[in-house]
C-alpha positions in Angstrom: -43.4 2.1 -21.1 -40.7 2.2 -18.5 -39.7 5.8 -17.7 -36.4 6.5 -16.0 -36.8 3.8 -13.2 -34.6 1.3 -11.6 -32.1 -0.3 -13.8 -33.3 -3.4 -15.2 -32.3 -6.8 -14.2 -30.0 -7.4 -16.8 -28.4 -3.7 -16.2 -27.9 -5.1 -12.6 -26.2 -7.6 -13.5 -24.0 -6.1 -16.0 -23.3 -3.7 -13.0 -22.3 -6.6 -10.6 -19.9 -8.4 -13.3 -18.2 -4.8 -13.5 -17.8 -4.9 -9.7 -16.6 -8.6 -9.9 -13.8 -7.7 -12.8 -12.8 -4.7 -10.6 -12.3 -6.8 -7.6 -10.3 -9.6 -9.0 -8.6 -6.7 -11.1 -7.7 -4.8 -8.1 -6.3 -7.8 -6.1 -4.1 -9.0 -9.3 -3.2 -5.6 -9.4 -1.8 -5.7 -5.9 -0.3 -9.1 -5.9 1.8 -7.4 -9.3 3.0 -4.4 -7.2 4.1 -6.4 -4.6 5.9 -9.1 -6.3 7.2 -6.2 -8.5 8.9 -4.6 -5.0 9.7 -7.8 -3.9 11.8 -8.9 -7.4 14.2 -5.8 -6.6 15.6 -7.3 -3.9 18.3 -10.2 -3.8 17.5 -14.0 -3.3 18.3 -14.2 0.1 16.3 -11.8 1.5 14.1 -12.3 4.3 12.2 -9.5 5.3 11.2 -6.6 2.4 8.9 -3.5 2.4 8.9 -0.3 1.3 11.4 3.0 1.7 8.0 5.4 0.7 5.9 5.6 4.1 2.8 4.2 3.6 3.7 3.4 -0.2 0.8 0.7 0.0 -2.0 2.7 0.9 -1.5 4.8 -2.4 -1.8 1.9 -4.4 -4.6 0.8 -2.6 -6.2 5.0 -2.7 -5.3 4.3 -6.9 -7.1 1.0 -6.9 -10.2 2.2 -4.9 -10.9 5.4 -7.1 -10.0 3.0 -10.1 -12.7 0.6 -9.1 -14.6 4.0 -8.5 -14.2 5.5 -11.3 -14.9 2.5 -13.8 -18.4 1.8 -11.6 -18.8 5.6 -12.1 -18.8 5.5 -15.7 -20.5 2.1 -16.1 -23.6 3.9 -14.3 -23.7 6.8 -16.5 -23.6 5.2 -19.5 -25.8 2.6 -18.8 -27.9 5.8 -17.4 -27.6 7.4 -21.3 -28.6 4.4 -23.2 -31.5 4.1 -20.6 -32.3 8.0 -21.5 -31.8 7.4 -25.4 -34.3 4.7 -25.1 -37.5 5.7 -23.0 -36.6 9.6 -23.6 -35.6 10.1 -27.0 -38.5 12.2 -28.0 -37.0 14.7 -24.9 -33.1 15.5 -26.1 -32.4 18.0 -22.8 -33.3 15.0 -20.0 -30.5 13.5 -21.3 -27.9 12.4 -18.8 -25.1 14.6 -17.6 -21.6 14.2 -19.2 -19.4 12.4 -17.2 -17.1 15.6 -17.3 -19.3 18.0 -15.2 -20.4 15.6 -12.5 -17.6 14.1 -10.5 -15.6 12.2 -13.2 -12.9 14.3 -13.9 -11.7 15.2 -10.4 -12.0 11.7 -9.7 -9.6 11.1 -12.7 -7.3 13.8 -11.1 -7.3 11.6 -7.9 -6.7 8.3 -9.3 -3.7 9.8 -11.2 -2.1 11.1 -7.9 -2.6 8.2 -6.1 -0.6 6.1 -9.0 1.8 8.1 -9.2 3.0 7.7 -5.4 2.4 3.8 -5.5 4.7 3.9 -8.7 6.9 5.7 -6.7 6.7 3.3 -4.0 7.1 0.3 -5.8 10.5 1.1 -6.8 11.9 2.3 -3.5 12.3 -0.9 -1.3 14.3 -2.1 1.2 15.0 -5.9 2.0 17.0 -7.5 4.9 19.5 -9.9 4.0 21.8 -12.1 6.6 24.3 -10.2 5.2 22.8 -6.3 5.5 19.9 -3.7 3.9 19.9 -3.2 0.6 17.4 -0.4 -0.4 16.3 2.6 -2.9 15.9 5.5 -1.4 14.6 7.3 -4.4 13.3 6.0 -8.0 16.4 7.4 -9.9 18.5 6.2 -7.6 20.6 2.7 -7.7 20.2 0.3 -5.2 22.6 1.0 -2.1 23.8 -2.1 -0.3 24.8 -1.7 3.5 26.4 -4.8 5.3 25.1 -4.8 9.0 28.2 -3.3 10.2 26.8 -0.1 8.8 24.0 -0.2 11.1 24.5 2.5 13.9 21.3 2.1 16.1 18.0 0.6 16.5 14.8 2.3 17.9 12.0 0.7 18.8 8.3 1.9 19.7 5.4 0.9 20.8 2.8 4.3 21.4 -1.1 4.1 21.9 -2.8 4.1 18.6 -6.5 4.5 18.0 -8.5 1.6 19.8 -5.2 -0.4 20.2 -0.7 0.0 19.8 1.3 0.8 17.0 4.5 -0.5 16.8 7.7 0.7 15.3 11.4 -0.6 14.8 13.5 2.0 12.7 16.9 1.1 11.5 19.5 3.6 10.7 22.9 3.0 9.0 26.0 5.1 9.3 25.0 7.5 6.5 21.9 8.7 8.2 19.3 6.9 6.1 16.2 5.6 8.6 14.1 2.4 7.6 10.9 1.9 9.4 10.7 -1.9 8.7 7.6 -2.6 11.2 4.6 -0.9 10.4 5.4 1.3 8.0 3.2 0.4 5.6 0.5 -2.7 4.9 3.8 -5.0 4.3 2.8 -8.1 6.3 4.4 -7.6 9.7 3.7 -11.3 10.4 6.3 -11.9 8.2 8.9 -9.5 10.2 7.9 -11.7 13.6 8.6 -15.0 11.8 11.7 -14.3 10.6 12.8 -12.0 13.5 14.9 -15.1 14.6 17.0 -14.4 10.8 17.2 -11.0 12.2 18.7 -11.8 15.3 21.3 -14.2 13.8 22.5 -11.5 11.5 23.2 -9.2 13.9 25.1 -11.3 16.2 28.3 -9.9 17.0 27.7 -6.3 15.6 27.8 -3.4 17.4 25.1 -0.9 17.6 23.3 1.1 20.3 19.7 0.0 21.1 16.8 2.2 21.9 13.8 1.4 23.3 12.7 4.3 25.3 9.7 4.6 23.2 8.4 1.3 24.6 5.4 2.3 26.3 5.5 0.2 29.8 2.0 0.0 29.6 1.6 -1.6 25.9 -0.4 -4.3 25.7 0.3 -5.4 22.1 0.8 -9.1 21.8 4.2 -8.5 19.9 5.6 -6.2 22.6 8.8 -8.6 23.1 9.8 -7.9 19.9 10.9 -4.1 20.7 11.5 -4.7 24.1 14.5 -6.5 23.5 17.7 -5.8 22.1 18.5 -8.4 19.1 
């Protein structure tokens, strides 16, 4: 009689349809935050992120220990019923409850990490031709700036790990600063298509530009984007 072993091959592949459920969760999940950011922002928008520095990467953290936590518990229980029936004549080999070996603080994680992507999700900015409208903070209303607001541009580009990391912070005439390049895991690509909308909008407006941050030495492919001066 089998004793405790490896899972069997159907508990296998019970384990690998939980992983497969989780994954597709996990990216419907995110396609649902983001379309949920996006939606708060008006029709004409063509470039949108988020106020809440790296408001993505806490949904992602909640989604990860999710995904965790849900393969966590699929193990143990499969680990009990395996217990209950090739050790039922010994009660005390029984498996662990799930409280007193790593669920709970994992729970406490998850919970953390959902509450700043909630945050995040309702805190976006968006770039319009005619200005920024953003949240600043989830109780907050929307606040709607036309780009003669905008008082200055700074621009970055600063080693980083193995490669560059490139900034380009806005800031509006009541002291509010958007990152809108790197900020968080919104798709820059998107920033660089449309920097030509960008450019049109600002035409004519008058702001200072700074780009003493520019390392002369960066070697990021998008450098020309912070170089310049819209």
């Amino acid at each position: 009689m089998m004793r405790g072993g490896s899972p069997t091959g159907l508990g296998i592949a019970a384990m690998l349809g939980v992983v497969l459920v989780l994954a597709a969760a996990s990216l419907g999940e995110l396609w649902l935050f983001n379309w949920l950011s996006s939606a708060q922002c008006p029709s004409e928008t063509f470039f949108d992120g988020l106020t809440a520095p790296y408001g993505l990467v806490g949904l992602i953290v909640a989604t990860f220990l999710l995904m965790c936590f849900s393969l966590f518990a699929a193990i143990q229980t499969m680990s009990s019923v395996r217990e209950r029936l090739f050790i039922s004549a010994n009660p005390a080999a029984r498996i662990v409850p799930w409280t007193k070996s790593g669920g709970f603080p994992l729970i406490i994680m998850m919970v953390i990490a959902c509450a700043y992507g909630g945050y995040a999700i309702v805190t976006p900015f968006c770039l319009t031709p005619q200005g920024i409208t953003y949240r600043d903070r989830p109780w907050g209303a929307m606040k709607v700036h036309s780009w003669n607001d905008l008082s200055s541009i700074e621009t970055a580009c600063e080693p980083y790990r193995n490669g560059w990391s490139l900034s380009y912070r806005l800031t509006v005439n009541d002291g509010t600063k958007l990152n809108i390049l790197g900020n968080d895991l919104a798709d820059d690509g998107t920033f660089y298509a449309n920097f030509a909308k960008l450019d049109r909008a600002l035409n004519g407006h008058s702001y200072r530009f700074d780009a003493t941050r520019v390392n002369p030495q960066c070697a990021d492919p998008n450098v020309d984007y912070v170089k310049s001066r819209p």
